[in-house]
C-alpha positions in Angstrom: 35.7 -2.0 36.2 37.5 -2.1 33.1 35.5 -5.5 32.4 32.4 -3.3 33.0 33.4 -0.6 30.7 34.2 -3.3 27.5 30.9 -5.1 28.0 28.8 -1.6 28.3 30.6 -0.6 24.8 29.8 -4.2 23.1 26.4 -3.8 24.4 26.0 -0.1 22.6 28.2 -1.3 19.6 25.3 -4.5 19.3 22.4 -2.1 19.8 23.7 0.5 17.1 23.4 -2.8 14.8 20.6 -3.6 15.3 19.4 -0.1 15.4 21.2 0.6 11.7 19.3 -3.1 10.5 16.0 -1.7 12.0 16.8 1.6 9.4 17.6 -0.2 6.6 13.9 -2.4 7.2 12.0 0.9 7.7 13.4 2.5 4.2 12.8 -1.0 2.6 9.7 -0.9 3.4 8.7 2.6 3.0 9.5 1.5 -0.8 7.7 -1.0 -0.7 4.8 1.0 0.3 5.7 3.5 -2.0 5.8 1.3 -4.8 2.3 -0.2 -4.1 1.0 3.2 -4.5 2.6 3.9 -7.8 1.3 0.4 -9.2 -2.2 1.4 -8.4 -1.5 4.7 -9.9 -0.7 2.8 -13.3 -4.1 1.4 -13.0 -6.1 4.6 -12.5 -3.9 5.7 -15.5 -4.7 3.1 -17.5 -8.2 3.2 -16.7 -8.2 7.2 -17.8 -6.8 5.7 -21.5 -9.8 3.1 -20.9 -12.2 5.6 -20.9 -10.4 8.1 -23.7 -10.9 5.2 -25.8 -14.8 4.6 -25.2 -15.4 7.9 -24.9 -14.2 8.6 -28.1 -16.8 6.7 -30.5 -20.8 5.8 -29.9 -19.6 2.5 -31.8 -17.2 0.6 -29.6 -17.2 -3.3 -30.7 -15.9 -6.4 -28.5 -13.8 -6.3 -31.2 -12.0 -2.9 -30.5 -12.0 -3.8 -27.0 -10.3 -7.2 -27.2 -8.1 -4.9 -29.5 -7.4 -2.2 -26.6 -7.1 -4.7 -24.3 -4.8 -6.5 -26.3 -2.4 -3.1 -27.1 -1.9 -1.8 -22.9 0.5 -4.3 -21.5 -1.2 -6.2 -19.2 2.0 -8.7 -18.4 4.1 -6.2 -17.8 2.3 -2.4 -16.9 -0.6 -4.3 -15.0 0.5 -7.2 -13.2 -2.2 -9.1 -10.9 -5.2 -7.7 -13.4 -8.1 -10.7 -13.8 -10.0 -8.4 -15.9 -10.9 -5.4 -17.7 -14.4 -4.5 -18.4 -17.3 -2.0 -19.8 -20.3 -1.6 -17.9 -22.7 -0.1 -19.7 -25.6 2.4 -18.9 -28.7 0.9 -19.9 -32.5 2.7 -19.5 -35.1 0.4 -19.5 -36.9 1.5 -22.4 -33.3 0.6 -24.5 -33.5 -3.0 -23.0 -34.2 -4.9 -26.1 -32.5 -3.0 -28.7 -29.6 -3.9 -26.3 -29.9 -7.5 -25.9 -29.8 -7.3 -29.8 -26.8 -5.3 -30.3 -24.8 -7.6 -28.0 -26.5 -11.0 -29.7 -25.4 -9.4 -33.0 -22.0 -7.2 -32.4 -18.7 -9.4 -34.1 -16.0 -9.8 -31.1 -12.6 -9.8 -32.8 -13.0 -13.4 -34.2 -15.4 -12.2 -36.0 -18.4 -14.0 -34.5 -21.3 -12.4 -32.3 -21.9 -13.7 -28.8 -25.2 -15.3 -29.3 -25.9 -16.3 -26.0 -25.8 -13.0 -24.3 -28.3 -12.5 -21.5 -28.7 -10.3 -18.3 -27.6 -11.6 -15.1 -30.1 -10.9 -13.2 -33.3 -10.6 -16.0 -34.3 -6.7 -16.0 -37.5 -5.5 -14.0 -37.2 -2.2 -13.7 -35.5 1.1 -13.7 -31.4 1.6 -15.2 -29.4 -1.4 -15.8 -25.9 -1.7 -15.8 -25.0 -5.0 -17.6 -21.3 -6.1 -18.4 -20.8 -4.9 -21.8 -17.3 -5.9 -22.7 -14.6 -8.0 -20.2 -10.9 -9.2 -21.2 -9.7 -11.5 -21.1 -12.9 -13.3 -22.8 -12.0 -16.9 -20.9 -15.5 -19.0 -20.8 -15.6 -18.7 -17.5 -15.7 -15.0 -17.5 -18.0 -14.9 -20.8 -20.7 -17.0 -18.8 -20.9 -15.5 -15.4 -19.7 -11.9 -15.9 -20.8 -10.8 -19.4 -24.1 -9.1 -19.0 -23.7 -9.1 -15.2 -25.8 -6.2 -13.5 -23.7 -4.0 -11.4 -27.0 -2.5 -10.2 -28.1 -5.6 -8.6 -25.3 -6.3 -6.1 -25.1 -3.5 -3.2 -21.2 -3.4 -3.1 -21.0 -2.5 -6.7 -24.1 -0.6 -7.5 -22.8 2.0 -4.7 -19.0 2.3 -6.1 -20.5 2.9 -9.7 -23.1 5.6 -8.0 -20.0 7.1 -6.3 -17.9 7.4 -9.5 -20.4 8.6 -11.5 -21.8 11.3 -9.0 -17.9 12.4 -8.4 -16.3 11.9 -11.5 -13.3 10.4 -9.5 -12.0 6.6 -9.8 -13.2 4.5 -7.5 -12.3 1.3 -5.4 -14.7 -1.2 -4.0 -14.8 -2.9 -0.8 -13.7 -6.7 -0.9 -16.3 -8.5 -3.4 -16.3 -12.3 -4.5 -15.2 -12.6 -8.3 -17.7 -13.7 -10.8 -15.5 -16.2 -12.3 -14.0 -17.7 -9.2 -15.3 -16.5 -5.9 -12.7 -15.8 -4.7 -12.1 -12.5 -2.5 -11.4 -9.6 -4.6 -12.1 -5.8 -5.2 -12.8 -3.6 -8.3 -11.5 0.0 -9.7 -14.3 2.0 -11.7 -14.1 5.2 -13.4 -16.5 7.0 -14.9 -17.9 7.2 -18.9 -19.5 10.2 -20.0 -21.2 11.8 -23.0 -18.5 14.0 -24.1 -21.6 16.4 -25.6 -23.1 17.1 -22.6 -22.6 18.8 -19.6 -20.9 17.2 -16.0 -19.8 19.9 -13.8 -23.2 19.3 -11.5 -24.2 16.1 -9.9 -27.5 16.3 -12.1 -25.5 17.0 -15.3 -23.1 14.0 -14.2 -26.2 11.4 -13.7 -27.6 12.7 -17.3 -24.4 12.5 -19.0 -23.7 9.0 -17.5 -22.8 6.4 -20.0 -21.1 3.2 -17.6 -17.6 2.9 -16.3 -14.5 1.1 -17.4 -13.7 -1.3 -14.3 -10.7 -3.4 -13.6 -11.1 -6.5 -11.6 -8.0 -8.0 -9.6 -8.0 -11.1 -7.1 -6.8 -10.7 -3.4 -4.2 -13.2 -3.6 -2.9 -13.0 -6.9 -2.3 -9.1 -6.9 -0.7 -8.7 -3.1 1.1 -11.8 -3.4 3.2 -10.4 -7.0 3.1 -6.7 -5.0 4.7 -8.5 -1.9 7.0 -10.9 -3.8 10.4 -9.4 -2.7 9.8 -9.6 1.0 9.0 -14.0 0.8 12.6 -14.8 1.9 13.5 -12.1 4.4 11.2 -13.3 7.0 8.8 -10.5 6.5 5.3 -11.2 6.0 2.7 -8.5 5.5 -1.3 -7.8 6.0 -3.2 -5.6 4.1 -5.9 -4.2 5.3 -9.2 -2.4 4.0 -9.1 1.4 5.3 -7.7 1.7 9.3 -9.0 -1.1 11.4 -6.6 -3.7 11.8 -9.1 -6.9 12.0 -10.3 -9.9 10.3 -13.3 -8.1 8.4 -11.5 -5.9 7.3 -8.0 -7.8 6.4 -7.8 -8.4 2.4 -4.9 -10.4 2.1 -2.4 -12.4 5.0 1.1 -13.9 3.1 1.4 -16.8 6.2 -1.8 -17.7 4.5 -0.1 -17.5 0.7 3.1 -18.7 1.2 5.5 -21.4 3.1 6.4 -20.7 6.3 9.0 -17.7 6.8 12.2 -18.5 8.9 12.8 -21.1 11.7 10.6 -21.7 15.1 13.8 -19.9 16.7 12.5 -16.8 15.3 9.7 -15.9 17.9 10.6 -12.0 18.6 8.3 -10.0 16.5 8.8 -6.1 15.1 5.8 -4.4 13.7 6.0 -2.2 11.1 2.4 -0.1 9.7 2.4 2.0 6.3 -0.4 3.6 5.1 -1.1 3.8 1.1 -4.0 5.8 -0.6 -5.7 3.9 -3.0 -8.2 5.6 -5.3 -11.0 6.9 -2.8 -9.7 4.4 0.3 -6.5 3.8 2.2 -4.9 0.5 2.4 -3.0 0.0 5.8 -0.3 -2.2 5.0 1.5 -4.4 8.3 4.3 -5.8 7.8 5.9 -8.5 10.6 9.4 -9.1 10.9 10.6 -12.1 13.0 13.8 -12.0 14.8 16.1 -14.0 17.3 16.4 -11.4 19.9 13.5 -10.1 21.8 12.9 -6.9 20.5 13.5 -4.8 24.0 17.4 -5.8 23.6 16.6 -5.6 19.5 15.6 -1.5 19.1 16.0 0.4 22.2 13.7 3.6 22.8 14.8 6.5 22.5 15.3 7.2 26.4 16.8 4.1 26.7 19.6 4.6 23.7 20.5 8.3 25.6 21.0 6.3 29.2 22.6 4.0 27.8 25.1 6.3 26.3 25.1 8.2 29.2 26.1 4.9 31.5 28.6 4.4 28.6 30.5 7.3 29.3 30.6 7.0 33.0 31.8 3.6 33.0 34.3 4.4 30.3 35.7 7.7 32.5 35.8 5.5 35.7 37.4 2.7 34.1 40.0 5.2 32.4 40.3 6.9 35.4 41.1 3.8 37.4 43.6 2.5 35.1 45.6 5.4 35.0 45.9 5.3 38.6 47.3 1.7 38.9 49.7 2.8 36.3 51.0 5.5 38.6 51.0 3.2 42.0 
């Protein structure tokens, strides 16, 4: 009995360990969740400065913007950015004087971009060409400058959201311009600051474009994620709250080496949910472990019994010790 009574204790003293591990996971990870949210945050703020700064003069150059773009911190504040960009509000009456002011404007070497064009050619109605992107790599310059927004159904209905709402903005998953690769844009509205946008109406008249950042899948979750590669934890990220391939933006088994040994089969599932923007990321994080998880984190029924059990075992074995003692 006494046997009995050591073993129950070990057991409990093992599944308080593992129960104190499973704690310290949880608070990592609601960090880590925590964390994501605050680094989108710094983009929507940074994308408010974005739009201080075009809102504040008619006359904006590719200059200036290389300038701004040059001045925020990108390595550092913004890590996993691929772009930062101007979309511009252009009626179709304004098309040509357009084309011309983009053929002729300086960019901060002091040259014009010559071969500016629109991507797709204008028919009719608004257009909403790419006015100004950083960084200005050649790929970017040829297949996103003078990009319309309105002709592409993801985008045209995330800059008619922002404008209509005032509010930032996030995409669903797109394919980069430069690339192709699986990514996902933040927009926030541009405004004339002489006229009036409390109304919808007002909003659509004072409309001037939006400031947009542009970040690749991969690249942004897998510098987000970077502190969980080694503790064989790997993490999805999914696109609002269904937890399926359309909806999944980003898998680290698919981004990085595989975590831990094959001995690690036992599986604990972990969901967080971040707002981001106008949408909600659901975040799942997997961690692998030797034992199977029913001996790993006990319910909470199953702790109290245990406990319970504990305690009768321990009286009984007490009890019967104390009465061989005294035979």
């Amino acid at each position: 009995m006494l046997i009995v009574g050591i073993l129950a204790i070990g057991r409990v003293n093992y599944f308080e360990r593992r129960l104190a591990e499973h704690n310290v996971i949880e608070s990592q990870l609601d960090q880590v969740a925590l964390q994501v949210e605050a680094q989108v945050e710094t983009y929507i703020q940074t994308l408010y400065g974005a739009r201080g700064f075009m809102a504040g003069s008619t006359n904006v150059t590719r200059g200036d913007w290389t300038l701004f773009y040059e001045n925020i911190g990108t390595s550092k504040r913004l890590p996993g950015l691929a772009v930062l960009g101007f979309v511009e509000r252009v009626p179709q009456d304004s098309v040509d004087s357009y084309v011309t002011r983009m053929r002729t404007t300086p960019g901060k070497s002091g040259l014009p971009w010559t071969g500016f064009t629109f991507n797709p050619t204008p028919t009719t109605g608004d257009y909403y060409p790419v006015s100004y992107v950083e960084p200005m790599s050649s790929a970017i310059m040829q297949k996103a400058l003078g990009f319309d927004f309105g002709s592409e159904s993801v985008r045209a209905t995330a800059l008619a959201k922002a404008r209509d709402n005032n509010q930032p903005v996030m995409t669903a998953p797109i394919k980069s311009l430069d690339t192709n690769q699986t990514a996902f844009l933040l927009l926030l509205p541009v405004y004339n600051p002489n006229l009036p946008r409390t109304t919808i109406d007002e909003r659509q008249t004072a409309f001037r474009g939006v400031v947009t950042m542009g970040f690749r899948n991969a690249e942004l979750f897998a510098q987000m994620f970077e502190t969980l590669s080694s503790q064989d934890i790997y993490v999805e990220v999914f696109d609002g709250e269904l937890l399926d391939d359309q909806h999944r933006l980003y898998d680290s088994r698919q981004a990085l080496p595989v975590l831990g040994s094959s001995s690690k089969e036992h599986e604990v599932v972990y969901i967080k949910k971040v707002p981001v923007a106008d949408r909600t990321w659901t975040l799942r994080f997997t961690y692998t472990h030797p034992t199977p998880i029913v001996f790993w984190i006990p319910s909470l029924p199953a702790r109290v019994l245990i406990l319970v059990m504990t305690n009768v075992v321990t009286g009984l074995a007490v009890y019967h010790f104390v009465r061989l003692k005294h035979t």
